[in-house]
ROKOL-818153 format. One line per 8 residues: number of its first residue (from 0); their letters; for each residue x, y, z of C-alpha. Coordinates in Angstrom, 1 decimal. Layout:
<nuses>
NUM = A = X Y Z; ... $
</nuses>
This chain:
<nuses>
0 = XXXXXXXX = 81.8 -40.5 -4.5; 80.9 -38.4 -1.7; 77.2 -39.2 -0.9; 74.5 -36.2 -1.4; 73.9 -34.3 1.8; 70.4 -34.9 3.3; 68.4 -31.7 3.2; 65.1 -32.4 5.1 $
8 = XXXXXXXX = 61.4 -31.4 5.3; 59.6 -32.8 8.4; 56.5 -34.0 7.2; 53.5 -33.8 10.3; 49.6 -35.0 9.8; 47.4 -35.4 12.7; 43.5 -36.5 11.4; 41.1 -35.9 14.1 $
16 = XXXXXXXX = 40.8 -40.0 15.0; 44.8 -39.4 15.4; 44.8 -36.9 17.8; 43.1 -39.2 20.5; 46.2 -41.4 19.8; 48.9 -41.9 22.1; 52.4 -40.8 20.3; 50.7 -39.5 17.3 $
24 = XXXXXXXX = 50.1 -35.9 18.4; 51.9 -32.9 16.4; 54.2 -32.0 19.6; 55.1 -35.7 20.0; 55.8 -36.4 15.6; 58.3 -33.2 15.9; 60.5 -34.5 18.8; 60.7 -38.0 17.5 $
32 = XXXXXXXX = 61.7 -36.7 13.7; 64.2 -34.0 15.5; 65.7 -36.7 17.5; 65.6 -38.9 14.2; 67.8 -36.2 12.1; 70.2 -35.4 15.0; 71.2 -39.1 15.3; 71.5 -39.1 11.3 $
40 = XXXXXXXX = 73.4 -35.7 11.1; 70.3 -34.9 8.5; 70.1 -31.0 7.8; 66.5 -29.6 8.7; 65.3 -26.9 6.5; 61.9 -26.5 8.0; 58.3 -28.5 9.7; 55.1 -28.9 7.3 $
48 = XXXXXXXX = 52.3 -29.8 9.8; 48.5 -30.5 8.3; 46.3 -30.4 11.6; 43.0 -32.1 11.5; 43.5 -33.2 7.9; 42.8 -37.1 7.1; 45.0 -39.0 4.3; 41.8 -40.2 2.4 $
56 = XXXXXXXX = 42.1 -40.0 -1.6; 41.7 -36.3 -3.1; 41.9 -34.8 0.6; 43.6 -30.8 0.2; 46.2 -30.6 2.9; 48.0 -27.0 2.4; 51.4 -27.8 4.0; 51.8 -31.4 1.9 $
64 = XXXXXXXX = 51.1 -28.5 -0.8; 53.9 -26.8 0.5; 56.3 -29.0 0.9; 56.0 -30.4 -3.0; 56.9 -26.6 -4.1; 59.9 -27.0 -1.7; 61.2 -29.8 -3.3; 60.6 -28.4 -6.9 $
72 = XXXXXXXX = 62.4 -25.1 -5.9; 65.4 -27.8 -4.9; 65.0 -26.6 -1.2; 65.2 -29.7 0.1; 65.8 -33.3 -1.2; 64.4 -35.6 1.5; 61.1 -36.3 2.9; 61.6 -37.4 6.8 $
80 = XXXXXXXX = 57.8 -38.8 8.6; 56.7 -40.5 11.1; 55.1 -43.7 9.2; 54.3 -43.6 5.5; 50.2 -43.5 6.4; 51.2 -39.7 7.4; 52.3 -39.2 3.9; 49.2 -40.8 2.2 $
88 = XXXXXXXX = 46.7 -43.8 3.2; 45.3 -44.1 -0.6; 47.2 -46.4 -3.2; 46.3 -44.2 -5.9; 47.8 -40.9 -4.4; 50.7 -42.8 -3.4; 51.5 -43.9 -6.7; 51.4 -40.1 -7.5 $
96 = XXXXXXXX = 53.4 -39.2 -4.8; 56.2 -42.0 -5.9; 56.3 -40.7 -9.5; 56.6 -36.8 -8.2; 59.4 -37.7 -5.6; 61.2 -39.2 -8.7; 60.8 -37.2 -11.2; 62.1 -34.6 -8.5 $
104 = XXXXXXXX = 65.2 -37.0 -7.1; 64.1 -36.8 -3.5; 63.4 -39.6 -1.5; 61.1 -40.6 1.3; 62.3 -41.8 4.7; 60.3 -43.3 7.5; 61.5 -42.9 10.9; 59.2 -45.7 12.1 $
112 = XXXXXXXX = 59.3 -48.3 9.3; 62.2 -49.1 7.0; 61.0 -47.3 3.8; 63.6 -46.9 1.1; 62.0 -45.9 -2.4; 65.4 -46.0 -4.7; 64.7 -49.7 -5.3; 62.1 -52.1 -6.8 $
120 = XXXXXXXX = 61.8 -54.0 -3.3; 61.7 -50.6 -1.8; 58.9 -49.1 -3.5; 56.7 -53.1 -3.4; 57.0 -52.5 0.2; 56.0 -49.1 0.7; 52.7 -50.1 -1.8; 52.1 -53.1 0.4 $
128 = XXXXXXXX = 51.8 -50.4 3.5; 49.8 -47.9 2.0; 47.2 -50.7 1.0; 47.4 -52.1 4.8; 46.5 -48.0 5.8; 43.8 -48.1 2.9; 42.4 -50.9 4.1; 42.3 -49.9 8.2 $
136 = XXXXXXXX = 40.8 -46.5 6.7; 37.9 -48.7 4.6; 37.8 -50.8 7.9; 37.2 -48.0 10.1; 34.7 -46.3 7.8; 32.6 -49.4 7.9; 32.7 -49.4 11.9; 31.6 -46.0 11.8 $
144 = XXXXXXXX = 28.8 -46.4 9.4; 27.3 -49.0 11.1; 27.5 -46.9 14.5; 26.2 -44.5 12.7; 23.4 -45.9 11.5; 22.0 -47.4 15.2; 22.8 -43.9 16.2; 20.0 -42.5 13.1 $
152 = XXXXXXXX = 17.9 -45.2 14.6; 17.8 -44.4 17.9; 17.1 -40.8 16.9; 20.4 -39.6 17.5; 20.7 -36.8 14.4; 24.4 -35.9 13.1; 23.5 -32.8 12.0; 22.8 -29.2 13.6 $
160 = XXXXXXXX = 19.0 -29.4 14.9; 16.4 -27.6 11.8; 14.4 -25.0 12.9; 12.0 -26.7 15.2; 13.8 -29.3 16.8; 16.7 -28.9 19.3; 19.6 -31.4 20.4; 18.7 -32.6 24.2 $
168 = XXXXXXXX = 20.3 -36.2 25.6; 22.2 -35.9 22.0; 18.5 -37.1 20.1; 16.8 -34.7 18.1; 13.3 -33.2 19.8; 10.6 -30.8 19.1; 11.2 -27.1 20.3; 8.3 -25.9 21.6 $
176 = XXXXXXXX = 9.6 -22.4 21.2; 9.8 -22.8 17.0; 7.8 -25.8 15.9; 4.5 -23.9 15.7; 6.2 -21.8 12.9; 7.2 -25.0 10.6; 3.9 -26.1 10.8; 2.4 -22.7 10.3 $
184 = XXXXXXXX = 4.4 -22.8 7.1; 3.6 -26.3 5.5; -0.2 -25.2 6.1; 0.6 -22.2 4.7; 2.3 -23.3 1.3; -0.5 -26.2 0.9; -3.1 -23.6 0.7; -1.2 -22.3 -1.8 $
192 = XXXXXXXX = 0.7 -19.5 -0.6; 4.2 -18.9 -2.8; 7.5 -18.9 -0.9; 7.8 -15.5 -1.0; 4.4 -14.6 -0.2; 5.7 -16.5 3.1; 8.6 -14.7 3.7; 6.8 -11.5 3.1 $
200 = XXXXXXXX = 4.3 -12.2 5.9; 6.6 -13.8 8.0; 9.5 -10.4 7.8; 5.8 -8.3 8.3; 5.4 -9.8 11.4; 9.0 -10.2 12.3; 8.2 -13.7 13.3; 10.9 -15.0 15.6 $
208 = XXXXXXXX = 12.3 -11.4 15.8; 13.3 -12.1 12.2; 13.3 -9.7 9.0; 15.7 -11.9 7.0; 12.8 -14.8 5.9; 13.7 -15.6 2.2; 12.2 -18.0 -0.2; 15.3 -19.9 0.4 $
216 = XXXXXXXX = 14.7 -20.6 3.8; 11.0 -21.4 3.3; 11.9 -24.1 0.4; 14.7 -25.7 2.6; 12.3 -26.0 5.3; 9.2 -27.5 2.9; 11.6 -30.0 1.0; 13.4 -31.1 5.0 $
224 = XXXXXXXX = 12.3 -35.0 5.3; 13.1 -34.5 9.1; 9.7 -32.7 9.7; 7.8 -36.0 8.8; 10.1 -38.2 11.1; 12.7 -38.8 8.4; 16.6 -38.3 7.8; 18.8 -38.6 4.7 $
232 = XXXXXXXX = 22.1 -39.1 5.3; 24.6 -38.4 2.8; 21.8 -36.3 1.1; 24.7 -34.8 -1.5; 26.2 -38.1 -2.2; 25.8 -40.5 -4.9; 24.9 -43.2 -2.5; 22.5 -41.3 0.4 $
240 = XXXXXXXX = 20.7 -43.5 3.1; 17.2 -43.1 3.8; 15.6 -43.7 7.5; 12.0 -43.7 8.3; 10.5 -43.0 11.6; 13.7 -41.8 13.8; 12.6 -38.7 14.4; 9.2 -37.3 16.5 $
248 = XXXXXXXX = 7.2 -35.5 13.4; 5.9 -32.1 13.2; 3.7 -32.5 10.1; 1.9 -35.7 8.7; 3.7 -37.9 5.8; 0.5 -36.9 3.9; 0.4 -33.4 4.2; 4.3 -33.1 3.3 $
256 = XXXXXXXX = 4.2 -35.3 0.7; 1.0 -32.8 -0.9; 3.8 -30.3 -0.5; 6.3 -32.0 -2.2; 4.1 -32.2 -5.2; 2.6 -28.9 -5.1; 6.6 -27.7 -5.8; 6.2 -29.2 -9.2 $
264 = XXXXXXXX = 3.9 -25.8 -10.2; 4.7 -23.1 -10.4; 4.3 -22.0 -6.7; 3.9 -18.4 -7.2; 1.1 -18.5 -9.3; -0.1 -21.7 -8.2; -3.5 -22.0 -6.3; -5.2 -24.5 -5.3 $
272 = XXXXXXXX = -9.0 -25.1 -6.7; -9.4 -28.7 -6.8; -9.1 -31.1 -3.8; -8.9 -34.7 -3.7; -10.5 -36.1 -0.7; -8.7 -40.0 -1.0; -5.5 -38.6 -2.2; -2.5 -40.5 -0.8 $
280 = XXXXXXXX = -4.8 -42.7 0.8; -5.5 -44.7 -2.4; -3.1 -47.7 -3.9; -3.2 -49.2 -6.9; -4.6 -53.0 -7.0; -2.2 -54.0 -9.3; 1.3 -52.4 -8.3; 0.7 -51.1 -4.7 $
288 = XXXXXXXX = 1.1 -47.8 -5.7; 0.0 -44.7 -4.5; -2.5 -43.2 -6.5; -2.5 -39.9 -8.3; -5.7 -37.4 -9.2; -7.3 -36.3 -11.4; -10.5 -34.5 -12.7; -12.7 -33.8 -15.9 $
296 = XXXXXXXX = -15.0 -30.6 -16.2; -18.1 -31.6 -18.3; -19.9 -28.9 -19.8; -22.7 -28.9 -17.6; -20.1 -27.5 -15.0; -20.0 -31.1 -13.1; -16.6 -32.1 -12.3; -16.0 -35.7 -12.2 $
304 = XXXXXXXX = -12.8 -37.3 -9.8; -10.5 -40.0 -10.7; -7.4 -41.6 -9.1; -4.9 -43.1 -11.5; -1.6 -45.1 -11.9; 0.8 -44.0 -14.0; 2.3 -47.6 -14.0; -0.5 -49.5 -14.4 $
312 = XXXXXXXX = -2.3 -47.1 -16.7; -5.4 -47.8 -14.3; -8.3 -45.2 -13.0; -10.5 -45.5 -10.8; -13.8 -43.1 -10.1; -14.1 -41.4 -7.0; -17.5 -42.8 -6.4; -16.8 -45.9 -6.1 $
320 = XXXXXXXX = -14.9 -45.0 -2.6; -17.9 -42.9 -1.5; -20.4 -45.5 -2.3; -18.3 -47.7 0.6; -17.7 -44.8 2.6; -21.4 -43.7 3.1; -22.5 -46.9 5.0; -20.6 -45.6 8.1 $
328 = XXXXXXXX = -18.7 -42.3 7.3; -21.2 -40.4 9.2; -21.3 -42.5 12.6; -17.4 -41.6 12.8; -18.5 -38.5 11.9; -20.8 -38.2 14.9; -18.1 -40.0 17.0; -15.4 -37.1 16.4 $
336 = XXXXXXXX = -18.1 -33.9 16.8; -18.2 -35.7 20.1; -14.7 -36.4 20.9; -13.5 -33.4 19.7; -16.2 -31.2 21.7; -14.9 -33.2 25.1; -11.6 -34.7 24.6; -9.2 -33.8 21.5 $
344 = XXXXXXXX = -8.7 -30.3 23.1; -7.4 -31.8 26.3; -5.7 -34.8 24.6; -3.9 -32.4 22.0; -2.5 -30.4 24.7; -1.9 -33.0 26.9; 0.3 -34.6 23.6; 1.9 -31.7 21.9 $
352 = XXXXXXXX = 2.4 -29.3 24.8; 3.5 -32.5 27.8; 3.2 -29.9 30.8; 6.8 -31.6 32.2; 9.0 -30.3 28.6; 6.7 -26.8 28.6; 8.1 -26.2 32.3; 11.5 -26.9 31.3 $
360 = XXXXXXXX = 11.7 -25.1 28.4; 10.4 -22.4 30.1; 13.0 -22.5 32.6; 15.6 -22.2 29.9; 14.3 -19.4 28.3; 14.3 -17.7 31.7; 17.5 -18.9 32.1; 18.6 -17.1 28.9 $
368 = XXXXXXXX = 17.1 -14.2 29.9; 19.1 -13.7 33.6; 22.2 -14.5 31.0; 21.1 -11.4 28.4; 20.7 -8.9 31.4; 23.9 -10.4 32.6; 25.8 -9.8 29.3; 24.3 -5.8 28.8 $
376 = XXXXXXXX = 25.2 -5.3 32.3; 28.7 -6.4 31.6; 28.3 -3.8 28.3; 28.9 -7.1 25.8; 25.4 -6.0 24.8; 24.5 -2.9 23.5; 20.9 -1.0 24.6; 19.5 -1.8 21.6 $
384 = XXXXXXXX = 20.6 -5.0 21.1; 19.7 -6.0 24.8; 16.2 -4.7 24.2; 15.9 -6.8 20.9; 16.8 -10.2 22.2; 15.0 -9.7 25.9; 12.2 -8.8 24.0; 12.3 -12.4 21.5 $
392 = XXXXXXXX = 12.9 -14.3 24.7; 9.8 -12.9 26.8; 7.8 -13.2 23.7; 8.7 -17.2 23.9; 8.2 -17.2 27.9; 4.6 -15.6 27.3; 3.5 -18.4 24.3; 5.2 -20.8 26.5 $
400 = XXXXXXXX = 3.2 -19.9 29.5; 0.0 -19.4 27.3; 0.8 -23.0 26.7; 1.5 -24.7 29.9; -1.7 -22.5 31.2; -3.9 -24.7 28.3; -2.4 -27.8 29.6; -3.3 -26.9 33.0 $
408 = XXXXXXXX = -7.1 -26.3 32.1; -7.3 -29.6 30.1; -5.9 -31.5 33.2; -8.6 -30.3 35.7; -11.2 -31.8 32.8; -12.7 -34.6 33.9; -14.4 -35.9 31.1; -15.2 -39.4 31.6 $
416 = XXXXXXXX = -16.5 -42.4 28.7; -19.9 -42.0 30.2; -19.8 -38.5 29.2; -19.6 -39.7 25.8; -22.6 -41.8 25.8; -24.4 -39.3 27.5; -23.7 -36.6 24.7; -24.4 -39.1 22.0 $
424 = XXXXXXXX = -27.6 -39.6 23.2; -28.8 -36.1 23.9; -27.7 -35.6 20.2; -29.8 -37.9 19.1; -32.3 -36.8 21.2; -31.7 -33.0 20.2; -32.2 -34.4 16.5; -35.3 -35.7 17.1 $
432 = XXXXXXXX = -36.8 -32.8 19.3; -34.8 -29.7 17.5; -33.6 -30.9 14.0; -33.0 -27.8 12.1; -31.0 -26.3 14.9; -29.2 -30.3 15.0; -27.9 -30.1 11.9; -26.6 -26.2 12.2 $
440 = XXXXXXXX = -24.2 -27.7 15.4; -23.7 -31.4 13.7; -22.6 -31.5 10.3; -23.1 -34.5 8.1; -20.5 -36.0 5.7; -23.2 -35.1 3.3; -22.9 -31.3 4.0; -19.0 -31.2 4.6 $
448 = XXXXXXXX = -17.3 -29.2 2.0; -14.5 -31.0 -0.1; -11.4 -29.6 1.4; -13.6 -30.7 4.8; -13.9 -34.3 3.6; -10.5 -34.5 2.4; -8.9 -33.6 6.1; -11.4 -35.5 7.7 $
456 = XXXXXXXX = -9.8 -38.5 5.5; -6.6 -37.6 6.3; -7.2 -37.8 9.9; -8.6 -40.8 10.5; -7.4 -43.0 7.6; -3.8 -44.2 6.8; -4.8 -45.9 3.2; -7.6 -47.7 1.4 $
464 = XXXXXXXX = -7.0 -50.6 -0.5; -8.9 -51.4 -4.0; -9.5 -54.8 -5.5; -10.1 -55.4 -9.7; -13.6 -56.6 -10.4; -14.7 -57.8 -13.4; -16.2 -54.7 -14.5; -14.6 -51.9 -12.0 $
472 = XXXXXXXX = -12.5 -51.8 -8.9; -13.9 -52.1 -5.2; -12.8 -51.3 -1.7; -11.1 -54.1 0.2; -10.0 -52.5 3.1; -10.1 -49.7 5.3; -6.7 -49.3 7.3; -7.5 -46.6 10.0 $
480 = XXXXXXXX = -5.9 -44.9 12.3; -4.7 -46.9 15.0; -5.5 -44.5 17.6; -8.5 -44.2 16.5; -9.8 -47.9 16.1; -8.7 -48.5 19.8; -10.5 -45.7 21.1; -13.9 -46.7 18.8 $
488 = XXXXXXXX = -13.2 -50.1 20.0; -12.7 -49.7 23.5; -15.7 -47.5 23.7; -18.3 -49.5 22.0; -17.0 -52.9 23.3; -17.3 -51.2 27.4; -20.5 -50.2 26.5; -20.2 -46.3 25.6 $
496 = XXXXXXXX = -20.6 -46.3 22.1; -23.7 -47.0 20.0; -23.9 -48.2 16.3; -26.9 -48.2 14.4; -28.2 -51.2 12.7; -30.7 -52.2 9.9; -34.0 -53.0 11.6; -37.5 -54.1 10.2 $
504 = XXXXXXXX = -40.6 -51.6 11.8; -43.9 -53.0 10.6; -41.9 -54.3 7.2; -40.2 -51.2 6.6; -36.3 -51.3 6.6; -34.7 -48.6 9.6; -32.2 -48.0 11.7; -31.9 -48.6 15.7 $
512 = XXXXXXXX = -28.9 -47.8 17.6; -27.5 -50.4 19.5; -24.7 -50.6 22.8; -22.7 -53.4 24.1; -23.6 -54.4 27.8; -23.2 -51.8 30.9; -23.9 -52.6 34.9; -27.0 -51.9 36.1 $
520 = XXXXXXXX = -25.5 -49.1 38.5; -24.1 -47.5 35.0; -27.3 -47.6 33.2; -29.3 -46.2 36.6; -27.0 -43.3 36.5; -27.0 -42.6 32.4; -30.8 -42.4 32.9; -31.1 -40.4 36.1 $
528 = XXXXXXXX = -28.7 -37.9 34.1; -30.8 -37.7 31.5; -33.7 -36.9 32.8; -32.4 -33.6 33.9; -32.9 -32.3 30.2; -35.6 -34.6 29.0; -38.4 -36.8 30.3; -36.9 -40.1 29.4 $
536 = XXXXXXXX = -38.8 -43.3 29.4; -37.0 -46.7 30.5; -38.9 -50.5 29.8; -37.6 -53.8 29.2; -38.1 -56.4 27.0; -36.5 -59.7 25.0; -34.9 -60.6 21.9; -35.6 -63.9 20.7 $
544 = XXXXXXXX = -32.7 -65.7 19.8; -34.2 -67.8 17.1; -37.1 -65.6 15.6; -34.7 -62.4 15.7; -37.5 -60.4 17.0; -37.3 -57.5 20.0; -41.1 -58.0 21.8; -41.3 -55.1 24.1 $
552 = XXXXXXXX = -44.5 -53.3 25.8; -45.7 -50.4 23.7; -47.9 -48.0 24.9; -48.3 -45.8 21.1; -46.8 -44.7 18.4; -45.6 -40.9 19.2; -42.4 -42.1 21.0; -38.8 -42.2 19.6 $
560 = XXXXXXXX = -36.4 -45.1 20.4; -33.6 -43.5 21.6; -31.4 -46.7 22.1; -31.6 -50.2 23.0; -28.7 -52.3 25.5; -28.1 -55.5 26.4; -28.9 -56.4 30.3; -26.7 -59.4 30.8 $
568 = XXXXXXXX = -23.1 -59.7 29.0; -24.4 -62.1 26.5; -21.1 -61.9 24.9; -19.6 -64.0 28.1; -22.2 -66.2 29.2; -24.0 -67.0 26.2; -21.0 -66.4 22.9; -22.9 -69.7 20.8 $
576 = XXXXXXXX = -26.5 -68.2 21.3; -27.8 -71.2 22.6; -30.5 -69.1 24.7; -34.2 -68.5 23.7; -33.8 -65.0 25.0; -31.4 -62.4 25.6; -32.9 -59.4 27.8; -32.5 -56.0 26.5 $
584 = XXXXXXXX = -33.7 -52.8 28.1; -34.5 -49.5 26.3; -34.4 -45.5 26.1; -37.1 -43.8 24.7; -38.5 -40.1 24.7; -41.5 -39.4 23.6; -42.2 -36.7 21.0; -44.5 -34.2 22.7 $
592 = XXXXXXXX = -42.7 -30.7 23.5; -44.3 -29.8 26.5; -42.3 -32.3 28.0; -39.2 -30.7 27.5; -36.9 -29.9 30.4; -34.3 -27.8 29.1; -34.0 -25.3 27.1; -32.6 -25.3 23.3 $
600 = XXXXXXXX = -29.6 -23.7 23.7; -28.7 -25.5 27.4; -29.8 -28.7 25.5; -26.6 -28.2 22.7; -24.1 -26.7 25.2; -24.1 -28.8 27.9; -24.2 -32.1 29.2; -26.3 -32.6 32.8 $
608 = XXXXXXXX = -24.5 -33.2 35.8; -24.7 -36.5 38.0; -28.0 -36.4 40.4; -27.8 -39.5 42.6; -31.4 -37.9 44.2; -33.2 -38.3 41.0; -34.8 -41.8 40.4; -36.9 -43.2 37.3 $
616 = XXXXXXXX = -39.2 -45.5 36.2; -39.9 -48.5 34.0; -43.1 -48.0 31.5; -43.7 -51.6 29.6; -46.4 -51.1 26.7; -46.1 -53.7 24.0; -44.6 -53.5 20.8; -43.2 -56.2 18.3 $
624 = XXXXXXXX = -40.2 -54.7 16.5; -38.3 -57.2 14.1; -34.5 -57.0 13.1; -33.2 -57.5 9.6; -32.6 -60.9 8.6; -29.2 -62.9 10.5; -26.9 -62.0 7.0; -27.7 -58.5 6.9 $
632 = XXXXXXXX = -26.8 -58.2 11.0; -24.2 -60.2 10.6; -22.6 -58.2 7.8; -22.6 -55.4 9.3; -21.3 -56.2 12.4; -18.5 -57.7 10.7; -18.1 -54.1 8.7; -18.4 -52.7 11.8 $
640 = XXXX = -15.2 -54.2 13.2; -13.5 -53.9 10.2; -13.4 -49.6 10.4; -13.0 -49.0 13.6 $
</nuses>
């Protein structure tokens, strides 16, 4: 019997790995299969190439699709390929391709391997090599994963940078040109503004040279992990991966995890009227849980504040945290009216806007410009359209600039840790000598609002831990901010900070602020800048070890401790206390206003200047002022440490 003539379709698949490949590329698959057909005196009816399509299960390749109708309209009876991994590289397609090809009567034949599916053997064989191409696919997708995921890591995103961000060095960073709009909106929806309340003022404003904000595209950006340093990848998977930390936040875990929660209302009704000062801050002593709140309106009109576990079925009231808070919430509070009079400003432009990445982007955007006036000149640019993109890049040069023009300023600062103690100390002084007007400028924690409090907390704490008592729950622990402890620390351990402690006057328990040691040259010029506002009085004295007793000269009773130091670094050469007497010095102003030197508003606005011509003098008059008792000291040195 005459044997059927071979009618062929040339079968051609490139994936994108292949491509790189040496012999594998579409040009070099035709000659090999033409050469292959000519030597076989096989008829060609025609080429089906897939380009860029991988052999993975379920993959659509159109000219695969193409050639099965050929072979059901009888075109052709034989399938001629490279390697059978071109025709599929997943055992279940293949067995679907082997049953079609039969139930059709055409046959598969690889110019590259010796494939014959007629027989048992044959079609064994060709199952064998598909799972060997299964597997190096499985093998290769496990390579790449795990690439992939040092790559996440390192902060190297595989996606198209969010608005915000840009792709520089092939890691994800903040554009200085958008981020100040995804932060505007996260502020913007926690205060309760709706998405399209958002979109309304944002296409009002034509921010970014847009009219096309929708609620969309404010709900894509507020539910985006990446703006708190995150990435999910594989988000529309069943399996997605979750990395913390790989990417330089614009927002605060805190405030878009809020966000995340306020979605659950309705958000274009929704406004906010309560405010829970510890939320997210709190965990649940049972599970380690983040804490939900909650709040009950009496009928009175007092509202009451809980934080609860849903898991646990726990609640705890919020006075329980304020009752530990109050003890030192309103010397940190002091410490940031200070720092962020003199330093955040310069800090926070120093750290969001780093002059070196606002020069360069501003570079670029001039760069884009030259290119836009290049482009209209050239007419691919019409007047109009020329005008409307020249005019969102100079808008970005002039914030840019605006920018880079802060950071300059803040650089020429030179605000120094002395400056600190210096303004803590006219503070106090001001207290004394102008109180009303003192607490107009200074706020206490007592007189901030709630919302207040609340981002107060979420500036300076990370979380609070909570213990089970027999009858309640207590605070444990206090995990602040790290960049804030070291700063506290630093301060108050050189010197430049001063914590009030408990003290006995005359049997009655106060308060006397206290420093760490300073060089004599330091505390010579604190004084001799002092005295420029106010007629400051300097004497020495002892503490008595044993007794715990300060003895000190006193002249009378119309004069206001301001602080009291240290003299020798007792903390080096005496740590055991084995001394009868540690030497302490002390400030003091005394309470008379004609001895003012400055005026009230100077005395809030400014600090003095250094004076090395001014000099001062020691005024000893006795006084016997007694501390609190060792356990009470020593408690709350040991609370000190443990905040800041």
């Amino acid at each position: 019997m005459e044997e059927e003539k071979r009618i062929c379709g040339l079968y051609l698949r490139v994936s994108t790995e292949d491509q790189a490949r040496l012999g594998f590329s579409l040009p070099e698959q035709r000659k090999r299969l033409i050469e292959f057909c000519k030597f076989n005196n096989f008829e060609i009816y025609d080429f089906y190439e897939d380009s860029g399509i991988s052999a993975k299960k379920g993959n659509k390749r159109p000219a695969f699709e193409r050639l099965k109708q050929a072979i059901i309209d009888k075109k052709i009876n034989t399938v001629i390929t490279l390697k059978i991994d071109r025709l599929s590289r997943s055992v279940y397609d293949w067995e679907n391709i082997m049953d079609f090809f039969e139930e059709h009567d055409a046959h598969i034949i690889c110019s590259n391997e010796d494939i014959n599916t007629t027989t048992a053997n044959g079609k064994f064989y060709t199952r064998m090599m598909v799972n060997m191409a299964q597997n190096e696919i499985e093998r290769t997708s496990e390579r790449t994963k795990f690439g992939l995921v040092g790559a996440i890591k390192q902060g190297h995103i595989p996606h198209r940078a969010c608005l915000g961000y840009k792709h520089e060095n092939k890691k994800l960073v903040i554009d200085h040109t958008t981020c100040d709009v995804v932060i505007r909106i996260f502020n913007m929806y926690h205060e309760g503004a709706s998405y399209q309340t958002i979109s309304n003022i944002f296409n009002k404003e034509q921010v970014l040279g847009k009219t096309n904000w929708c609620d969309s595209t404010i709900y894509n950006i507020l539910q985006n992990e990446v703006y708190k340093g995150d990435f999910v990848h594989g988000k529309r998977t069943k399996h997605p991966e979750y990395y913390k930390d790989v990417v330089e936040p614009l927002v605060s875990k805190e405030l878009w995890e809020e966000c995340q929660q306020q979605k659950k209302n309705n958000s274009r009704s929704y406004k906010r009227n309560l405010t829970y000062i510890y939320l997210q801050k709190l965990k649940c002593p049972k599970c380690n849980h983040i804490l939900g709140g909650k709040a009950t309106k009496k009928k009175n009109g007092n509202v009451y504040y809980y934080y609860y576990c849903n898991e646990c079925k726990c609640s705890i009231k919020e006075e329980i945290v304020d009752d530990f808070m109050k003890d030192f919430i309103n010397e940190i509070v002091e410490y940031d009216s200070v720092v962020n009079q003199f330093f955040l400003p310069m800090m926070k432009q120093k750290i969001e806007n780093p002059r070196d990445d606002l020069t360069n982007e501003i570079k670029d955007q001039n760069d884009k410009l030259e290119r836009i006036k290049k482009a209209y000149i050239n007419g691919v640019f019409k007047l109009e359209e020329y005008e409307k993109e020249r005019k969102i890049v100079e808008s970005n040069i002039e914030n840019l600039e605006s920018k880079l023009s802060d950071t300059e300023i803040c650089v020429d600062l030179k605000f120094t840790p002395e400056d600190i103690l210096l303004k803590r100390d006219i503070d106090f002084i001001n207290s004394v000598k102008y109180p009303t007007r003192y607490k107009q400028e200074n706020k206490s924690w007592n007189t901030f609002t709630r919302e207040e409090k609340a981002n107060f907390i979420m500036s300076y704490i990370d979380e609070i831990t909570l213990a089970k008592t027999k009858k309640s729950y207590e605070v444990e622990f206090i995990k602040f901010r790290e960049t804030i402890c070291k700063s506290m620390n630093e301060l108050y351990s050189n010197g430049y900070l001063a914590r009030e402690m408990p003290i006995l006057f005359d049997n009655s328990l106060g308060n006397i602020r206290i420093s760490s040691y300073l060089p004599k040259e330091k505390i010579t010029e604190h004084i001799i800048r002092l005295k420029q506002f106010y007629d400051v009085g300097y004497y020495e004295g002892t503490y008595n070890v044993q007794d715990q007793v300060f003895q000190f000269d006193y002249l009378n009773n119309n004069q206001t401790i301001i602080r009291v130091f240290p003299l020798e670094d007792y903390n080096k050469l005496d740590p055991d206390n084995k001394l009868p007497n540690h030497n302490f010095g002390m400030l003091y102003i005394k309470d008379k206003n004609e001895l003012y030197k400055i005026d009230e508003d100077n005395a809030f606005k400014y600090i003095p200047d250094k004076a090395d011509s001014l000099v001062f003098t020691k005024e000893p008059t006795p006084i016997d002022v007694k501390p609190a008792n060792e356990v009470v000291l020593n408690k709350m040195y040991e609370e000190e440490i443990s905040y800041a």
